[in-house]
C-alpha positions in Angstrom: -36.0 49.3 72.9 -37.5 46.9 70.0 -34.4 47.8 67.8 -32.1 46.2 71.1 -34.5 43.2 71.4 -33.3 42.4 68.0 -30.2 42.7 68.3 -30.2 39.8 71.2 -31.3 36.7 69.0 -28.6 37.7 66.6 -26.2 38.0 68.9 -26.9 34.2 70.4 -27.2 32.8 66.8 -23.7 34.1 66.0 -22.3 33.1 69.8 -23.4 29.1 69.3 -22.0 29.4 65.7 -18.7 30.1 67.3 -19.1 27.5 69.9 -20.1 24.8 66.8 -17.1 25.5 64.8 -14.9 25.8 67.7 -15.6 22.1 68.7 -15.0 20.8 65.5 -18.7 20.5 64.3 -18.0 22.4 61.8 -16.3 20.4 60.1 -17.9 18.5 56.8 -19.4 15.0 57.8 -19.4 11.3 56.4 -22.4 9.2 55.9 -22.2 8.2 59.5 -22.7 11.4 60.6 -19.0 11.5 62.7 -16.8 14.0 61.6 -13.6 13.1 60.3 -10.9 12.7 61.7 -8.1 15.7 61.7 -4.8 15.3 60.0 -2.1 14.7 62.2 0.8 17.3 62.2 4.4 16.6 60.2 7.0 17.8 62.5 10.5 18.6 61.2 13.2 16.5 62.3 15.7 17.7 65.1 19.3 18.3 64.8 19.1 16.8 60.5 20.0 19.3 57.3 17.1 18.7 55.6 18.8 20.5 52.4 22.3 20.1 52.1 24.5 23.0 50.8 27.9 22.5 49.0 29.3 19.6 51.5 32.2 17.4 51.4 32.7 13.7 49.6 35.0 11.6 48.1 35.0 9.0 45.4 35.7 5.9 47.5 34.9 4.9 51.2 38.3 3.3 51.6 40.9 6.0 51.7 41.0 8.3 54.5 40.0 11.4 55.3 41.8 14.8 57.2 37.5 14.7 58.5 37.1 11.4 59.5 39.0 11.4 62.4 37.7 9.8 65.7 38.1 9.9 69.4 37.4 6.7 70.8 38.9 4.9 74.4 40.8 8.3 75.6 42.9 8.4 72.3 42.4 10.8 69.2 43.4 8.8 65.9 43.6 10.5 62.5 44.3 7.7 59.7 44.9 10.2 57.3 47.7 12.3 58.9 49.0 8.9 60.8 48.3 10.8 64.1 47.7 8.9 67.0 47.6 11.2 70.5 46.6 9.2 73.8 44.7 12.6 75.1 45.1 13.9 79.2 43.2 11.8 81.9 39.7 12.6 82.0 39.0 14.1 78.7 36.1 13.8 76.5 34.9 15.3 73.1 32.9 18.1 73.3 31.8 18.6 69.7 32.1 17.3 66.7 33.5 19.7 63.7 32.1 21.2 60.9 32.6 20.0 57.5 35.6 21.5 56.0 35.6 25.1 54.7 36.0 26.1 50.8 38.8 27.4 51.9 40.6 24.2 53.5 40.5 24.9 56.8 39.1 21.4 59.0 37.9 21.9 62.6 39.3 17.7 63.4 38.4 17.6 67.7 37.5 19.8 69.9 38.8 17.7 74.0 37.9 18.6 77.2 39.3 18.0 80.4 36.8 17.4 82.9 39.0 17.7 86.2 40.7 21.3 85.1 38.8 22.4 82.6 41.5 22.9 80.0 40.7 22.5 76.2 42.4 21.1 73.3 41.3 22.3 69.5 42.7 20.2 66.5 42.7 21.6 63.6 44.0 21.3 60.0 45.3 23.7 57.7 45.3 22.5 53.5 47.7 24.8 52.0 46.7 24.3 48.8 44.0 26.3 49.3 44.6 28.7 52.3 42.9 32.2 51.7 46.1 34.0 53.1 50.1 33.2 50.2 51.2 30.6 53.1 53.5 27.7 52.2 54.2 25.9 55.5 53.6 25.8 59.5 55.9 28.6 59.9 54.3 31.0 58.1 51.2 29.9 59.4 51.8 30.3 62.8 53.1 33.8 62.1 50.1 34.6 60.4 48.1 33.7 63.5 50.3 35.4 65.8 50.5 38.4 63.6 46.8 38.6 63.4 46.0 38.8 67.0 44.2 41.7 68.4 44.9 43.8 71.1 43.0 42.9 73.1 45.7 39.7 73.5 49.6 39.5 74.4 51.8 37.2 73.3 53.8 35.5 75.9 55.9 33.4 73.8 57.0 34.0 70.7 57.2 31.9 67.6 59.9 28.7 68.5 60.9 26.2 66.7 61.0 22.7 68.7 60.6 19.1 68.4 57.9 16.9 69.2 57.3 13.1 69.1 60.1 13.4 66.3 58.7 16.2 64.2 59.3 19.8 64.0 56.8 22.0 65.3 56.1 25.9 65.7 55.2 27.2 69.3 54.2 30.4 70.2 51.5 31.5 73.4 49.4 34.6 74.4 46.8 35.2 76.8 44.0 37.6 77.5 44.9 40.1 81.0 40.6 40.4 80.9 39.6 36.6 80.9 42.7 35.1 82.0 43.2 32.6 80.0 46.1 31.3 78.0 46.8 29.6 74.7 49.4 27.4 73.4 49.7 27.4 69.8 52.1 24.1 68.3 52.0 24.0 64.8 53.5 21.0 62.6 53.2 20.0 58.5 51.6 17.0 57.6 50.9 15.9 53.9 50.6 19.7 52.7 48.4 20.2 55.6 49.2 22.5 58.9 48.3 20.3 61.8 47.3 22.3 64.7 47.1 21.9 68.4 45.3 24.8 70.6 45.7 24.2 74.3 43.4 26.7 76.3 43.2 27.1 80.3 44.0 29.5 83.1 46.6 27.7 84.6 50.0 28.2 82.2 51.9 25.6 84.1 49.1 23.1 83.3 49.1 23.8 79.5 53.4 23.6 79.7 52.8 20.0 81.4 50.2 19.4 78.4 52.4 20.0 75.9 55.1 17.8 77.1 52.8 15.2 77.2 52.4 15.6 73.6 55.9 13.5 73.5 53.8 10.2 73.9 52.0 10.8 70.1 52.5 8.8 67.4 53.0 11.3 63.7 54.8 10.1 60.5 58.5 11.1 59.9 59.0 14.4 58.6 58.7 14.6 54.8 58.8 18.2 54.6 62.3 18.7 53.0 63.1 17.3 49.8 65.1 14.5 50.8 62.7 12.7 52.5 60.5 12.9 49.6 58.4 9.8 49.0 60.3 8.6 52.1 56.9 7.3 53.9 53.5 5.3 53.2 52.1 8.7 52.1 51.7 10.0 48.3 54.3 12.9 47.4 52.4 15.9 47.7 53.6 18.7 45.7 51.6 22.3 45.1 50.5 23.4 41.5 51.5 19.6 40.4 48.4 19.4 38.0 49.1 22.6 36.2 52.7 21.6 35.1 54.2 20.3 32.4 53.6 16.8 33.3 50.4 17.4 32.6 49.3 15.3 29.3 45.2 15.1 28.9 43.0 17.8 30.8 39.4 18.3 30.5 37.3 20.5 32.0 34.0 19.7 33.5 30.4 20.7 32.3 28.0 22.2 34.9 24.8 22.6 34.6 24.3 25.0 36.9 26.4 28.5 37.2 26.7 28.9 41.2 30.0 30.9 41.9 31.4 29.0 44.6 35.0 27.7 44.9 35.2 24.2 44.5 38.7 23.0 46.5 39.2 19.1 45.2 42.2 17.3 46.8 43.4 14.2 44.0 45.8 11.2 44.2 47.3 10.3 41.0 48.6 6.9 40.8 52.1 5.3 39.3 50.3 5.0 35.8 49.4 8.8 36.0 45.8 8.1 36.0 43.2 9.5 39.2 42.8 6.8 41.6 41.1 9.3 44.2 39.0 12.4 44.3 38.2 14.5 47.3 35.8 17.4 47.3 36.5 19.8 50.3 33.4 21.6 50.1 30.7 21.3 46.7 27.3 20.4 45.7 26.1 17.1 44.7 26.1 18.1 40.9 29.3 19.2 41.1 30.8 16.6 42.5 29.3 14.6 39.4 30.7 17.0 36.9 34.6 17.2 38.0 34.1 13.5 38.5 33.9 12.7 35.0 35.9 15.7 33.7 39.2 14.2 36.2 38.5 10.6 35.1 39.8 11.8 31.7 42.8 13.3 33.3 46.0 12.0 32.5 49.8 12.7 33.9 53.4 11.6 33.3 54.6 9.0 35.8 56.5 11.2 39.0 60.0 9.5 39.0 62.3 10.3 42.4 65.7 7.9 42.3 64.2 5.9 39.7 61.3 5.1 41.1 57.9 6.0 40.4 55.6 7.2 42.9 51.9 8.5 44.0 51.1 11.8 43.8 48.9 14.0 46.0 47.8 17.7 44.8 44.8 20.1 44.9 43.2 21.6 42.2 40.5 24.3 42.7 37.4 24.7 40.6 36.5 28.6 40.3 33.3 30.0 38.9 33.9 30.7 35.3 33.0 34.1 33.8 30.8 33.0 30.5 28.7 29.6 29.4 28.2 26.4 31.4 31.9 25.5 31.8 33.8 26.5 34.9 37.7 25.8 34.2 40.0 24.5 36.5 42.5 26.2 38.2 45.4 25.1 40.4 45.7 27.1 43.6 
């Protein structure tokens, strides 16, 4: 009985010691006798990367970009690929894309249309640096169709066809579960594979979509070797760095070994120097590093008829096997 009587005042001491800390008394006080004041929290930002991983850049704000295109009074416009594309009544942009892969693959729109639902996905293809041995539209579109699974039937198969004045690859297939269809067109643009993915349930709707795709503005066709240098666009020719053309190569000095590709589309001028630099996907030292190394860079003049023209060709930094120096390779 005494033994439990003790027990009680302890008991109450440690109770209003809780209660004391619990309301802050606790805490240590200033001359005044006030406690201070608690720290407000630091709450992380919403929808920002904090920490940026290998991203893409360029060395100047003025040329364009295969990822800065915008969608802006019911039109898509791509200053890079010369595309212009006045999209369907009532369609909006649903997301904006993801910053192009190391292997140069650009997500460019992704459209909406509000009164039927049916869905338009741009994207963009650089074949310099495609993970699969492709070379053009064609074999892209192959390689898409090919690598279907079966869970899909293809309804059309791959056709050739012209659109807005360009030759394009079309080929559809839908899914018997969810009942929907896609219309694949396919088309070449400055090395690139330009793609346009129509999805909806309705296949008439996405035949009358495609039609429509008649009104878009694209540059002529410069895919065969006779139209070469025949627009406002560089030349753009695979492996053109690693030729013999080639006259003064260095290669850059990182820092730090991280064993990531590094795809870098460049623009050599008339006077064979680098007048532009594009990094598809690296980190911000880099970007620094192949920077100086392709300043250094020099080339032969490109001559077609007698006349001297731009030049527009990817080279791809690998992770090198020994030391600080990653060497260059041409995809």
């Amino acid at each position: 009985m005494l033994a439990g009587c003790r027990r009680w005042p302890i008991a109450v001491v440690i109770f209003l010691a809780l209660i004391w800390i619990s309301s802050g008394r606790g805490q240590s006080e200033g001359e005044s006798g006030l406690s201070k004041p608690r720290q407000p929290f630091t709450k992380v930002p919403s929808g920002v990367i904090l920490v940026k991983g290998a991203w893409s850049a360029s060395t100047d704000s003025s040329t364009p970009l295969p990822e800065n295109g915008t969608v802006a009074r019911g039109t898509y416009k791509n200053q890079y690929f010369g595309l212009s594309y006045a999209l369907p009544n009532g369609s909006a942009e649903m997301y904006q894309g993801p910053p192009p892969s190391d292997s140069g693959r650009y997500v460019l729109a992704q459209i909406q249309q509000a009164t039927t639902g049916a869905q338009l996905l741009i994207t963009a293809q650089d074949m310099f640096f495609s993970a699969a041995p492709l070379h053009d539209a064609l074999q892209w579109a192959a390689y898409e169709k090919d690598s279907l699974q079966s869970d899909y039937k293809v309804e059309l198969p791959i056709t050739a066809t012209n659109i807005a004045g360009r030759p394009f690859s079309l080929f559809s297939y839908w899914s018997p579960v969810a009942q929907l269809h896609w219309y694949v067109l396919a088309t070449e643009v400055r090395c690139h594979t330009l793609e346009f993915v129509f999805t909806s349930r309705d296949s008439k709707l996405l035949n009358s979509l495609v039609v429509q795709m008649n009104k878009m503005s694209l540059p002529p066709d410069t895919s065969t070797p006779a139209s070469i240098g025949g627009s406002a666009f560089p030349v753009c020719i695979k492996d053109y760095a690693a030729g013999p053309q080639s006259i003064r190569r260095v290669d850059p000095i990182l820092a730090e070994h991280r064993f990531n590709p590094v795809p870098v589309r460049i623009i050599i001028d008339t006077r064979g120097t680098i007048k532009h630099i594009h990094f598809l996907s690296a980190f911000p030292d880099q970007q620094k590093a192949i920077t100086d190394a392709l300043k250094q860079w020099r080339f032969k003049p490109y001559l077609d008829g007698g006349r001297v023209l731009e030049v527009e060709t990817g080279v791809m930094f690998g992770a090198g096997e020994s030391g600080q120096t990653e060497r260059s390779t041409v995809n």
